[in-house]
C-alpha positions in Angstrom: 14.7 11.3 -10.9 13.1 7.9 -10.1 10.5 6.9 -13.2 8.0 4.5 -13.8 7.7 4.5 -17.4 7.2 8.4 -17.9 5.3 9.1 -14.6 8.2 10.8 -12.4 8.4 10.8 -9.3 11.0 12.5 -7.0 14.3 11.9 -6.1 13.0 9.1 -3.9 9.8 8.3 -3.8 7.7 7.0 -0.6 5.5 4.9 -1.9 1.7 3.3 0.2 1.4 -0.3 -0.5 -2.0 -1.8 -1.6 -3.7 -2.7 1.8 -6.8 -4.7 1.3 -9.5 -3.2 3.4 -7.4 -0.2 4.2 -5.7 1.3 1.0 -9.2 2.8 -0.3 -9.9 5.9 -1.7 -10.8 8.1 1.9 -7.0 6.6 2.8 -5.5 7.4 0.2 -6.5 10.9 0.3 -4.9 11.7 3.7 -1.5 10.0 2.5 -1.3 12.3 -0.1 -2.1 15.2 1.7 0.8 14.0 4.0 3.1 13.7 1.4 3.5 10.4 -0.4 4.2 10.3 -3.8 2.8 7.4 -5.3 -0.7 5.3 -4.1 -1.6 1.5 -4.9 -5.6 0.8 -4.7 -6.2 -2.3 -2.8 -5.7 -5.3 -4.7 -8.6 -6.1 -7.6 -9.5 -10.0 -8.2 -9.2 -10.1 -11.8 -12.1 -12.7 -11.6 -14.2 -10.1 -10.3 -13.2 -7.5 -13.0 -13.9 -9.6 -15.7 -17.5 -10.6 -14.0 -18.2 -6.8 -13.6 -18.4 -7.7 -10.0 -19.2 -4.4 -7.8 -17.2 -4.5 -5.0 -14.0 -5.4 -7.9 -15.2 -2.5 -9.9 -15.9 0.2 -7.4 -12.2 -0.9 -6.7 -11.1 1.6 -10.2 -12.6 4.5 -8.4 -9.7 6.8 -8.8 -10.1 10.7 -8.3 -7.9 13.2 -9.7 -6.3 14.4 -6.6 -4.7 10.9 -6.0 -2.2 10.9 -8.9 0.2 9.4 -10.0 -2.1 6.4 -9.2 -1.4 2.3 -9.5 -4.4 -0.1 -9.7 -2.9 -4.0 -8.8 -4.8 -6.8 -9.8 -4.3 -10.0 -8.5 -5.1 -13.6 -10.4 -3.5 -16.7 -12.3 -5.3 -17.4 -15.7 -3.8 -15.7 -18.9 -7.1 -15.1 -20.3 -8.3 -13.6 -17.0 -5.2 -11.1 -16.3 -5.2 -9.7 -20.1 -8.6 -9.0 -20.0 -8.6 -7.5 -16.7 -5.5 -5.1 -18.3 -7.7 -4.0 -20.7 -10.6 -2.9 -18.2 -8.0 -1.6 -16.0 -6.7 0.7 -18.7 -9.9 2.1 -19.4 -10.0 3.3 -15.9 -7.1 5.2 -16.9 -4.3 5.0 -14.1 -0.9 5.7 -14.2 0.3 2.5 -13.4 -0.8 -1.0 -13.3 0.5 -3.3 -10.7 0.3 -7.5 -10.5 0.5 -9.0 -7.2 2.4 -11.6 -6.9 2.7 -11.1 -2.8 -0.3 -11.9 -1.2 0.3 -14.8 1.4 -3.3 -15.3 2.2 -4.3 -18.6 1.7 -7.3 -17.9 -0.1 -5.1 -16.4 -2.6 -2.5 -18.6 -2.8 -4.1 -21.7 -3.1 -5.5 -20.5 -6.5 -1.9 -19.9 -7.2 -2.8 -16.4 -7.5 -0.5 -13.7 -5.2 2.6 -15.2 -3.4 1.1 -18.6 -4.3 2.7 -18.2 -7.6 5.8 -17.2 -6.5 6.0 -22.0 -6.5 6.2 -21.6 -10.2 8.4 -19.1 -11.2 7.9 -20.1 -15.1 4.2 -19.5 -14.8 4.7 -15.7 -13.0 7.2 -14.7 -15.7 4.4 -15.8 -18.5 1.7 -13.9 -17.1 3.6 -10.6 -16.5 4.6 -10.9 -20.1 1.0 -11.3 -21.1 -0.1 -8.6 -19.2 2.8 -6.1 -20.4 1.7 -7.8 -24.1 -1.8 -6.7 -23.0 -1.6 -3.0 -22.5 0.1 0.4 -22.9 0.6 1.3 -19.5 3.5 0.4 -17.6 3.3 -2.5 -15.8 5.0 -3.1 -12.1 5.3 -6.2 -9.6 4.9 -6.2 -6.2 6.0 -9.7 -4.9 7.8 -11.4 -1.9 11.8 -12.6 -1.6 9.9 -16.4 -2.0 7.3 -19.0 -1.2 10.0 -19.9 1.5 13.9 -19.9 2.7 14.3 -22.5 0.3 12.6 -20.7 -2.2 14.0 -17.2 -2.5 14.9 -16.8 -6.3 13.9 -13.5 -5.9 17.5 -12.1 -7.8 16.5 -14.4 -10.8 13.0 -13.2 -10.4 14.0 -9.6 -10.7 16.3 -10.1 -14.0 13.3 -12.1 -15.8 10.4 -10.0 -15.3 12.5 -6.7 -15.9 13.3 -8.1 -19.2 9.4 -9.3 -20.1 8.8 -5.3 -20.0 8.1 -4.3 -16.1 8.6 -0.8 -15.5 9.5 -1.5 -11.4 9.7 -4.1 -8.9 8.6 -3.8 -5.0 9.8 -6.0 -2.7 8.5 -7.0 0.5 11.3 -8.9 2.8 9.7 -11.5 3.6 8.8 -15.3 2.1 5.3 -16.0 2.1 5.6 -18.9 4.6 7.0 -16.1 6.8 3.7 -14.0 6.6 4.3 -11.0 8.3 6.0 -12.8 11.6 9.8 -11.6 12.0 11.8 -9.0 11.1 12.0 -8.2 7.1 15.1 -9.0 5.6 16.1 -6.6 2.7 19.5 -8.1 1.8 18.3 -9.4 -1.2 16.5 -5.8 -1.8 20.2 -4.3 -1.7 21.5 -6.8 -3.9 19.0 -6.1 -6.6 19.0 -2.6 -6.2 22.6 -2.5 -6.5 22.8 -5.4 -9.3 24.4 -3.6 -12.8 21.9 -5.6 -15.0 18.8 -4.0 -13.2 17.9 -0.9 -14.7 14.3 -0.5 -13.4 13.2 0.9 -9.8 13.7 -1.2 -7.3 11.4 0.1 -4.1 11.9 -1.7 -0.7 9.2 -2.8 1.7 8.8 -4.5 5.2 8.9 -2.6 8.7 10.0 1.1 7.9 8.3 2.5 10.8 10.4 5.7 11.6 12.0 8.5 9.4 15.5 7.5 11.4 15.1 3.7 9.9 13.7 4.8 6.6 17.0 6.5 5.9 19.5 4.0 7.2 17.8 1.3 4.7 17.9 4.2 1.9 21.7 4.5 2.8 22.4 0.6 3.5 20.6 -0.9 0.8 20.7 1.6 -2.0 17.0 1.4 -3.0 15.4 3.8 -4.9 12.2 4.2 -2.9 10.4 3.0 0.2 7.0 1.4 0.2 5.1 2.0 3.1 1.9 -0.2 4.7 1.2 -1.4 7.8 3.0 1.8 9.6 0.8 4.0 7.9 -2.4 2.9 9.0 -3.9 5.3 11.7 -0.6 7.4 10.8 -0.6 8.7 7.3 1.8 11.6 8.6 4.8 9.1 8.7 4.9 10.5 5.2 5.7 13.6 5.7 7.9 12.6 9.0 9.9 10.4 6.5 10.3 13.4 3.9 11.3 15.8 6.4 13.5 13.6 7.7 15.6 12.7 4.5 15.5 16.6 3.9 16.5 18.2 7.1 17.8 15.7 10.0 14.9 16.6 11.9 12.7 14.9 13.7 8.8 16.3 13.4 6.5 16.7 16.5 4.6 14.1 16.4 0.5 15.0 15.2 -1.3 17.0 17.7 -4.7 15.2 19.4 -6.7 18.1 16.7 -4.9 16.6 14.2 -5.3 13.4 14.9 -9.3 13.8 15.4 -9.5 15.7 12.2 -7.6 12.7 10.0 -10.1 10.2 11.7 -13.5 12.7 11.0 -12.7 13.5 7.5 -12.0 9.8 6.7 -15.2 9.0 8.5 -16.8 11.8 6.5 -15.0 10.2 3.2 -16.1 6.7 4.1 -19.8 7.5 4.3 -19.7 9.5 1.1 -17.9 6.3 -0.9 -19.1 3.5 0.6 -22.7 4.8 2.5 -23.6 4.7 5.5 -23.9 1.2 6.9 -20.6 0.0 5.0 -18.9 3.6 5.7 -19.5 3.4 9.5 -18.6 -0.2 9.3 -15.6 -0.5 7.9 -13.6 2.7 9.8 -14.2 0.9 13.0 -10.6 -0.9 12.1 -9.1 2.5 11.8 -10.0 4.5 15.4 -7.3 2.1 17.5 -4.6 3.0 15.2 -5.7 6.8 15.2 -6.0 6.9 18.9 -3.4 4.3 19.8 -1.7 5.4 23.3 -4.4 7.5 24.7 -4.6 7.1 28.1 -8.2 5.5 29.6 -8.7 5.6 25.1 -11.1 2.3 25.7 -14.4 3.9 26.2 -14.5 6.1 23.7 -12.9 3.4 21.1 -15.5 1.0 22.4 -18.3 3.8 21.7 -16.6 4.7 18.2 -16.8 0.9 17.0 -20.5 0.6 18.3 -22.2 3.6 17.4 -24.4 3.0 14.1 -24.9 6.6 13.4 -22.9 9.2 12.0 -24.1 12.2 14.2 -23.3 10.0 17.1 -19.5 8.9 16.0 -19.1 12.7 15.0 -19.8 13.2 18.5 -17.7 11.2 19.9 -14.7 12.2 18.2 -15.5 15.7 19.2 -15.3 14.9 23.1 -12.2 12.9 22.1 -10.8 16.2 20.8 -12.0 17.9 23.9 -10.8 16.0 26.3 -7.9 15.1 25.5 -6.2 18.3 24.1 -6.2 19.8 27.5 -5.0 16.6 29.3 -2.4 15.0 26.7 0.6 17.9 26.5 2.5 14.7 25.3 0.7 14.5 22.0 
């Protein structure tokens, strides 16, 4: 049984990684529905927390459906991070995550996300003051290094495992890399399979299929997969991945009804969280990924990401469903 402090987990946990702009709460609900155990919120600027800024707050919005829930908060001044542990606790999650991964530049150039991962001293500190600064457990989701000269992520791993952090994720990648190449989880395995590591050690960077989830499960001994980019517009890899590890057998892939259904209630979701303008707004990133091989898809994308009002996208996803259940027997 894989544990995070006292929140269990499974055997081995599939895990969605905090996506800014994507891992919200109307996300978050159809990954769990579909099976994944554990949900980050996108990241928080502890800045903003500390300001009572209201796009950081509304950030905390967790429902009860969601758990076992992490919030991640991102930042690099002491002061800053333990007071944004103390407003994150009074949100009440399960978890509470520090990125130390993010390799945009905006970030990093505060020295906040990846950007810390130059000044490994400084990281260590500040995920001591934040495990100092709070009762529940504390994780880390960070890179393999700022570069290839850089990756101390083994050392990493040892120090902030013995400051307190209840797990570590891992993305395989430096930050210089940003998310060009192919994610290398050698050093995953090594950690994972280091005797002095006693913590979860979950693996992240291009698991994309249930065949490839289980060979890095097998080959690199981790003890759970985080999941991001492959789950956007396809929160069933979840359950794909599950069934997978369970049985040997591959899933049909969603059906076009399902497909339209994910996209209308996270539309529906989006307007109730978010409002209208913002709600209608901010799904238009999600229809290409929902609808992504669709032959002769681009009118009806170009309609979804135009339309301004809900009766109207609600309309268009219902012709999408009409349409293309009779002609796609391939879906």
């Amino acid at each position: 049984m894989v544990k995070i402090g006292s929140v269990e987990l499974g055997e081995f946990p599939l895990l969605l990684a905090p996506m800014e702009d994507v891992s919200d709460p109307p996300f978050r609900a159809l990954c769990k529905e579909q099976g994944c155990d554990m949900m980050y919120t996108e990241f928080i600027s502890v800045e903003g927390l500390i300001r009572d800024a209201t796009k950081s707050v509304q950030k905390l919005d967790i429902y009860d459906y969601e758990r076992p829930i992490g919030v991640q908060i991102f930042g690099a001044e002491l002061d800053s991070m333990m007071q944004a542990a103390e407003i994150v606790e009074n949100a009440n999650p399960e978890v509470l995550d520090i990125n130390f991964g993010c390799p945009v530049k905006k970030v990093t150039c505060k020295m906040a996300g990846a950007g810390i991962l130059q000044d490994i001293p400084k990281m260590v500190a500040l995920t001591k003051a934040v495990v100092d600064s709070t009762k529940l457990p504390v994780t880390v989701k960070t890179r393999l290094g700022w570069d290839d000269q850089t990756k101390f992520i083994e050392e990493v791993a040892e120090r902030l495992q013995d400051v307190g952090i209840q797990a570590l994720s891992i993305h395989g990648r430096t930050r210089k890399q940003m998310y060009k190449g192919e994610a290398d989880w050698t050093l995953i395995g090594k950690i994972a399979q280091n005797p002095r590591i006693q913590i979860p050690i979950f693996g992240n960077g291009d698991i994309d299929s249930p065949q490839k989830a289980l060979e890095y499960k097998n080959r690199y001994g981790v003890d759970g997969i985080m999941i991001g980019r492959a789950s956007i517009g396809n929160p069933w890899i979840f359950r794909e991945i599950k069934h997978f590890l369970e049985t040997g057998e591959i899933l049909e892939p969603p059906t076009v009804a399902e497909r339209v259904a994910a996209a209308r209630q996270h539309l529906q979701h989006s307007l109730e969280w978010k409002g209208i303008k913002l709600g209608i707004v901010e799904m238009r990133r999600h229809y290409g990924n929902y609808f992504r091989g669709f032959p002769n898809i681009k009118p009806y994308r170009s309609r979804l990401v135009t339309e301004d009002e809900p009766a109207n996208v609600f309309a268009v996803l219902e012709e999408i469903e009409a349409i293309y259940s009779t002609e796609l027997a391939w879906v």
